[in-house]
C-alpha positions in Angstrom: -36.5 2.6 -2.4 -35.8 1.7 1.0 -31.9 1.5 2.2 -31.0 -0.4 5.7 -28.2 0.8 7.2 -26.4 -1.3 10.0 -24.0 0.3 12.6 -22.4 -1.6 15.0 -19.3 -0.9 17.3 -15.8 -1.6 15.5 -13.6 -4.2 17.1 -11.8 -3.6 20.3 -14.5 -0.5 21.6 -15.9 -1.2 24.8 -19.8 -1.2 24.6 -21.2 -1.0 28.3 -25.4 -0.9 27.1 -24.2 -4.1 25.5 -22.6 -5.8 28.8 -25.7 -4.1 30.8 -27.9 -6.7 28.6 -25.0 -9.5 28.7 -25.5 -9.4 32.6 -29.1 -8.6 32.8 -29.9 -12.1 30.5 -27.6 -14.1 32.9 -30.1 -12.8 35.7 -32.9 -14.2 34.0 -31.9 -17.2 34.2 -30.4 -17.3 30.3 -26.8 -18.7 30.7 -24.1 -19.5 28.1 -24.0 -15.9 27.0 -20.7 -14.9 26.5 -20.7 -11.4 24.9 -23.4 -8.8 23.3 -22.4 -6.4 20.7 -25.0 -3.5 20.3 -25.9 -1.5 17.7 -28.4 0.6 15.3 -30.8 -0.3 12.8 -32.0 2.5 10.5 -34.0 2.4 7.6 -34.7 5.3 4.9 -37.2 5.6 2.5 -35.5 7.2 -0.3 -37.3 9.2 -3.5 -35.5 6.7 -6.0 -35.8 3.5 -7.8 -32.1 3.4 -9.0 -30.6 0.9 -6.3 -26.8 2.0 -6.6 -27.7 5.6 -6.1 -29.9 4.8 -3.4 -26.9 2.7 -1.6 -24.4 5.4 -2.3 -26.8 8.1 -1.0 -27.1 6.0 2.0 -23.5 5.3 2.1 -22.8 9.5 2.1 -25.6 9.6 5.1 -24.1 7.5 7.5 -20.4 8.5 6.6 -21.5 12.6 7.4 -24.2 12.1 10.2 -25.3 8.4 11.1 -22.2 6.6 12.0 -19.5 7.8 14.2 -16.4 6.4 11.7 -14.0 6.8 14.7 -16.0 3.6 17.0 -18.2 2.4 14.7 -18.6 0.5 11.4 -22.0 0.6 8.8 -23.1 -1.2 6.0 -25.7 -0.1 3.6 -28.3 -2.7 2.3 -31.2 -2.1 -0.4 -34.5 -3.5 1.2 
């Protein structure tokens, strides 16, 4: 079953890469953009079928190595 997992920056955290594309947008010419948030897609193929122990496998993945809790939120999605 394949699990997508969604990380963005929390509230509040600064995120210069997503500034850096902000103002490089506004050079080309694309105005009205106020504000980019980045973040991380990632998406695992995992040896199950059962879709809640898929999401809560994914949700013990990104809460150990994928997300950094401290800045950064997830959410876990079956695909």
């Amino acid at each position: 079953m394949k699990v997508r997992v969604d990380i963005t920056l929390k509230p509040g955290v600064l995120d210069p890469q997503g500034e850096a594309v902000r103002h490089a947008l506004g050079a080309l010419g694309f105005e009205g953009v106020n504000g980019v948030r980045q973040g991380k897609v990632i998406v695992l193929d995992l040896a199950t079928d059962d879709e809640q122990a898929a999401l809560a496998q994914a949700s013990q993945m990104a809460e150990k190595l994928l997300a950094n809790q401290v800045i950064e939120n997830f959410t876990v999605t079956a695909i």
